[in-house]
N, C-alpha and C positions, 0 to 999 in steps of 0.2 A: 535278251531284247525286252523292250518297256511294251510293255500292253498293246498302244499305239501301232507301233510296227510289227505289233505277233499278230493283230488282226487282221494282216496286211500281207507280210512275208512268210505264213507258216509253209514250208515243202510242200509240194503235190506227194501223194503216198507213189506215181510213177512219173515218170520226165513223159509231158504229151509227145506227142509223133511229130507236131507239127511247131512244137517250142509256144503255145499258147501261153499269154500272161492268165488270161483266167481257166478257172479248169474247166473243163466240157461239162455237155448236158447229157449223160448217161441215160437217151429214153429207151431203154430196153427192160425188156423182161426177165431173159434169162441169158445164159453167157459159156461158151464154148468152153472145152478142156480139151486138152491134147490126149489124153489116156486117162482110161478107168480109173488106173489110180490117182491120180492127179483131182477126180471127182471126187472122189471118197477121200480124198485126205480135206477138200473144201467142207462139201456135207457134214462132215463130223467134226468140224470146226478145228483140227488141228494146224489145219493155216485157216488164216483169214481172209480169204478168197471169194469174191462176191460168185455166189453159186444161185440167186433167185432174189431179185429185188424185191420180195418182200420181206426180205430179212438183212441184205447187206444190196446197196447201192454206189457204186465208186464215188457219184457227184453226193451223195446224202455221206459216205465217209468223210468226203474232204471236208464237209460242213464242221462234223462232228470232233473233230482233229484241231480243225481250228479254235472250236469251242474248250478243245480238251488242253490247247497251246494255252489258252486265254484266263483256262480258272485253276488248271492242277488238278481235274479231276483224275482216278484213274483211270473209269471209265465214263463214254459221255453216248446219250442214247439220244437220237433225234425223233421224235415219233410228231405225226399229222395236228397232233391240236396240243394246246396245255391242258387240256380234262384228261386227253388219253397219256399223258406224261403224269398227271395225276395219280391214275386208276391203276397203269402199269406199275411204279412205285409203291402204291397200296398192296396191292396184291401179291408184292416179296413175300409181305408178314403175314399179312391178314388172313384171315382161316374162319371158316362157322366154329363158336364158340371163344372167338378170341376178341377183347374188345380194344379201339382203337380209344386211342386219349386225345380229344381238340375241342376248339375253342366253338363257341359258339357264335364268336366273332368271325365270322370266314366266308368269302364269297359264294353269293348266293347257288349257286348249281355244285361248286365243292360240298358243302355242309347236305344237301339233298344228296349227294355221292355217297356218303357217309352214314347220314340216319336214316335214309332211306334205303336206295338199291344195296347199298351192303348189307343192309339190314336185314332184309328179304333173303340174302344168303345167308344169316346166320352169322354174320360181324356184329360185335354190339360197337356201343359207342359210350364212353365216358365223356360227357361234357365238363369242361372244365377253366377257372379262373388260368391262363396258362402265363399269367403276368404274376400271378402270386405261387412262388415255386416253393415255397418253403412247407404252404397246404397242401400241392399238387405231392410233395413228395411225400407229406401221410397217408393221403386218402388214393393216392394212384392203386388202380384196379389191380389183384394179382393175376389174374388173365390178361392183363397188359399186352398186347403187342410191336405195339408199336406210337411213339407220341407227332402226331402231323401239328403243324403249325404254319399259319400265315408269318414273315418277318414281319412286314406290315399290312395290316387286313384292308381289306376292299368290301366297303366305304367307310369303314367305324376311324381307321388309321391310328389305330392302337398299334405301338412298337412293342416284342417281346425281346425280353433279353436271351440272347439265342445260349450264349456262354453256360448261365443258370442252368437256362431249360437240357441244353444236353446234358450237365452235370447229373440232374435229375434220372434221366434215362438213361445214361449210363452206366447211375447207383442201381437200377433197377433191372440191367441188364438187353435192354431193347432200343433201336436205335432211333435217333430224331429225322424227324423227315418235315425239310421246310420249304415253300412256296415264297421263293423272292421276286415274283412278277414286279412289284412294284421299285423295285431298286436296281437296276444291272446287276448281272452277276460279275464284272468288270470291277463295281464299284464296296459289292461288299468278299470279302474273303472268308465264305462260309466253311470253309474247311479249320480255319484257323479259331474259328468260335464253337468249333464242335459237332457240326452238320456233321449227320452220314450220309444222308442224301438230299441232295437239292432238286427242285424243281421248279419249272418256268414255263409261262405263254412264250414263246418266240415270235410269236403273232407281237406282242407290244414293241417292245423299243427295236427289238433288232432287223424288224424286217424288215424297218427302215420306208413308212409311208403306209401301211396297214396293203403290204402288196398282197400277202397269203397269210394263213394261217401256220401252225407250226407249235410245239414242244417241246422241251429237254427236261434228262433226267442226266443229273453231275452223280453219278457214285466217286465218293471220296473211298472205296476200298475200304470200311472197319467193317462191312461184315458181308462178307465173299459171297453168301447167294443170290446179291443183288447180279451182279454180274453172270453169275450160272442161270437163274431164272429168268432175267429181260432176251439174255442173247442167245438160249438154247432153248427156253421155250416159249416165251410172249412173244417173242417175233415173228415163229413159227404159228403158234395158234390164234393167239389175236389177230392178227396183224396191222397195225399200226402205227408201222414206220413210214418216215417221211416221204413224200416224193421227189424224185430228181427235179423237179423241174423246182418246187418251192426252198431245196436245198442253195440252188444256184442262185436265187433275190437274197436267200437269207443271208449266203455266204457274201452279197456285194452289202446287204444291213448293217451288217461285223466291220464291217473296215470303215464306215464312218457311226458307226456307236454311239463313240466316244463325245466328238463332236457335237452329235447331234443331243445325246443327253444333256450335256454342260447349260447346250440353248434352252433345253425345256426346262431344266431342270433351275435354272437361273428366272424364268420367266415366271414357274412356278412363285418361288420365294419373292420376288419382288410385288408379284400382286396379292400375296396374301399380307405383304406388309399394306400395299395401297387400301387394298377391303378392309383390314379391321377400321379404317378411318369411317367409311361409310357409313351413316346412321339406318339407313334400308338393312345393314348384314347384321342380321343378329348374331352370329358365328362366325371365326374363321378356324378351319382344321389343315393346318401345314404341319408335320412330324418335327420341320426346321426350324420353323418360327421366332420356336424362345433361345436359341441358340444363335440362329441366324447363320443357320446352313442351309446346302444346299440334299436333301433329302428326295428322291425322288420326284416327279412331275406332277402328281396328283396332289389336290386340294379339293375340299368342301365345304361349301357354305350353307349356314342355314338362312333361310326368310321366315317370314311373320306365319306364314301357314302355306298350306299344300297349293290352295289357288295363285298364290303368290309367286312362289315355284314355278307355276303352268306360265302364269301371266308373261315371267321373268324369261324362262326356256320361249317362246313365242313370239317375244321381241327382239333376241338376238339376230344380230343380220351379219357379222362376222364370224363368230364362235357357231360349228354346227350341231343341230342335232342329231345326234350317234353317239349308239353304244363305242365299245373297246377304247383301249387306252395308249396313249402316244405315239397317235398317229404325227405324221407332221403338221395337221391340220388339230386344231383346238376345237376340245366337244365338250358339250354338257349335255350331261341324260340326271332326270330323276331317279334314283334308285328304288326308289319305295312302288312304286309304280310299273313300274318295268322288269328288271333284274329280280327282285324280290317279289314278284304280283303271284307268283304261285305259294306265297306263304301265307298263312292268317294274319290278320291284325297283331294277334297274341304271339305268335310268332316273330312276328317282327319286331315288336316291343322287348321281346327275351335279346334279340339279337342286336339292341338300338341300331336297328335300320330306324330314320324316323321318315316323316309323311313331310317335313321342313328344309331338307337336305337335298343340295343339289349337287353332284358330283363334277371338275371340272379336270378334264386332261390338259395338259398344255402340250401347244404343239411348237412350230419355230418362229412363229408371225413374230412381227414389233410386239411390246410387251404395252406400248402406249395406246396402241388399236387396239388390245385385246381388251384395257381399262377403260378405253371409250367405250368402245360396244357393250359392255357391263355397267359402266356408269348410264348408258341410256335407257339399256333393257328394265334398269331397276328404276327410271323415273318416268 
């Protein structure tokens, strides 16, 4: 089956009672067994038997299933936010005295994840050029553990070549760990360019209208304790898996995806071709641009300076102001201001966040009203 109909038709893991086309809302906590053994063969994971929903949920499986139909992961983890899909994936490798390798390009609350509260446990961190892999593979740290990377960062929209970057970690024996929020995992095939583990907001494209929050982590299987450590022990001690209830939007997100990304994703490119005409835009940043593809939903523009920005975000009357990203609804937030306010100036400057740059989600609107309401916001 073509993508399209796997986000659609993947099997329920049991036939409902009642022949439902969608699966149920599993709100339960925990869950009956016939015999002791029957307990203990769940609890120790020798079957996979939901035994306490904060560790396996039937509606948060079928989510996960689906996910796992859709990318080829081996295994697919749903946890309540993309930070905690983050932090869970970090934490396979990451150890006090072991330093992680990324960019300094990387979404504001990641990169604090990172130099910060890792930090404080004794994770270091190697900042690093992760677009120039030929430096990164001299100077990469030998306490290495592991190399995290945006595919494309949020707000800089710097592409790395993921191909390279595994190459790299590979040579060096530690696996790549990548954050594809901004691209469907539908639309790139991160297993086939070397990912070992991917991770993503589910909260963005899939949840189709910014309904809940949400997370995943795709283990492609090259290195087995990914899979021993999220599902025999972070599930159990953190706990951070999905809930039934945000399983169930996610899972109806998945089935128009596809769809709905093509719209943003089309609306995106088409007005970052209209803006560069603009004399008001100093900048335009689409990853598609000079190719004239279609690359993800997000774009950024700069103005003449930071009041310009305020002026510009203030006047819109269709585009709204809010944070997160593809929704169905079109946003602009400043990042420098917002997202970024808990950094220094100096900070920000290392990170080109700038104080000029206005970040825009596209959502499914006409792509003509979205250019109105920007052509007026900016005169």
């Amino acid at each position: 089956m073509r993508k399209e109909t796997k986000a659609i038709q993947t099997p329920f893991q049991k036939r409902d009672a009642y022949g439902s086309l969608s699966f149920p809302v599993y709100n339960t906590a925990a869950y009956e067994f016939d015999t002791a053994h029957d307990m203990t063969e769940a609890f120790s994971g020798r079957v996979l038997e939901p035994d306490y929903s904060r560790v396996m949920n039937p509606t948060v499986a079928y989510f996960e299933n689906r996910v796992k139909a859709l990318s080829g992961a081996e295994n697919v983890f749903a946890m309540n936010t993309g930070m905690a899909a983050i932090l869970n994936a970090l934490l396979v490798f990451a150890e006090a005295g072991k330093t992680i390798v990324t960019s300094n390009h990387l979404f504001g609350n990641t990169y604090a994840l990172i130099t910060k509260t890792l930090a404080r446990l004794g994770v270091k961190a190697q900042i690093a050029d992760l677009t120039d892999t030929e430096t990164l593979d001299r100077t990469i740290a030998d306490d290495a553990c592991l190399i995290f990377a945006e595919y494309i960062t949020n707000p800089q929209l710097e592409v790395v070549d993921l191909k390279k970057l595994s190459q790299v970690a590979h040579k060096h024996g530690v696996p790549l760990i990548v954050d594809t929020t901004i691209v469907p995992f539908t639309e790139l095939n991160a297993r086939e360019q070397g990912v070992d583990v991917e991770v993503l907001s589910s909260t963005k494209y899939i949840s189709g209208g910014a309904t809940s929050l949400g997370g995943l982590i795709l283990d492609y299987g090259t290195f087995e304790q990914v899979n021993k450590r999220i599902r025999f022990e972070f599930l159990f001690n953190i706990g951070s898996y999905m809930t039934p209830q945000v399983a169930y939007m996610q899972t109806l997100g998945l089935e128009t995806l596809n769809v709905r990304y093509q719209k943003q994703a089309q609306n995106a490119l088409d007005l970052a071709r209209a803006l560069q005409k603009l004399p008001e835009v100093k900048r335009v940043n689409y990853p598609g641009l000079v190719q004239g593809e279609k690359i993800g939903a997000m774009l950024t523009i700069d103005l003449e300076s930071e009041q310009k920005c305020f002026d510009f975000i203030n006047r819109l009357k269709l585009i709204r102001r809010a944070t997160n990203l593809f929704d169905n609804k079109s946003l602009a937030i400043h990042p420098y201001s917002t997202i970024f306010v808990g950094f220094t100036p100096e900070e920000k400057k290392n990170m080109d966040v700038l104080d000029t740059t206005i970040r825009l989600s596209m959502g499914l609107e006409d792509v003509e009203d979205l250019l109105e309401d920007i052509e007026q916001a900016l005169k």
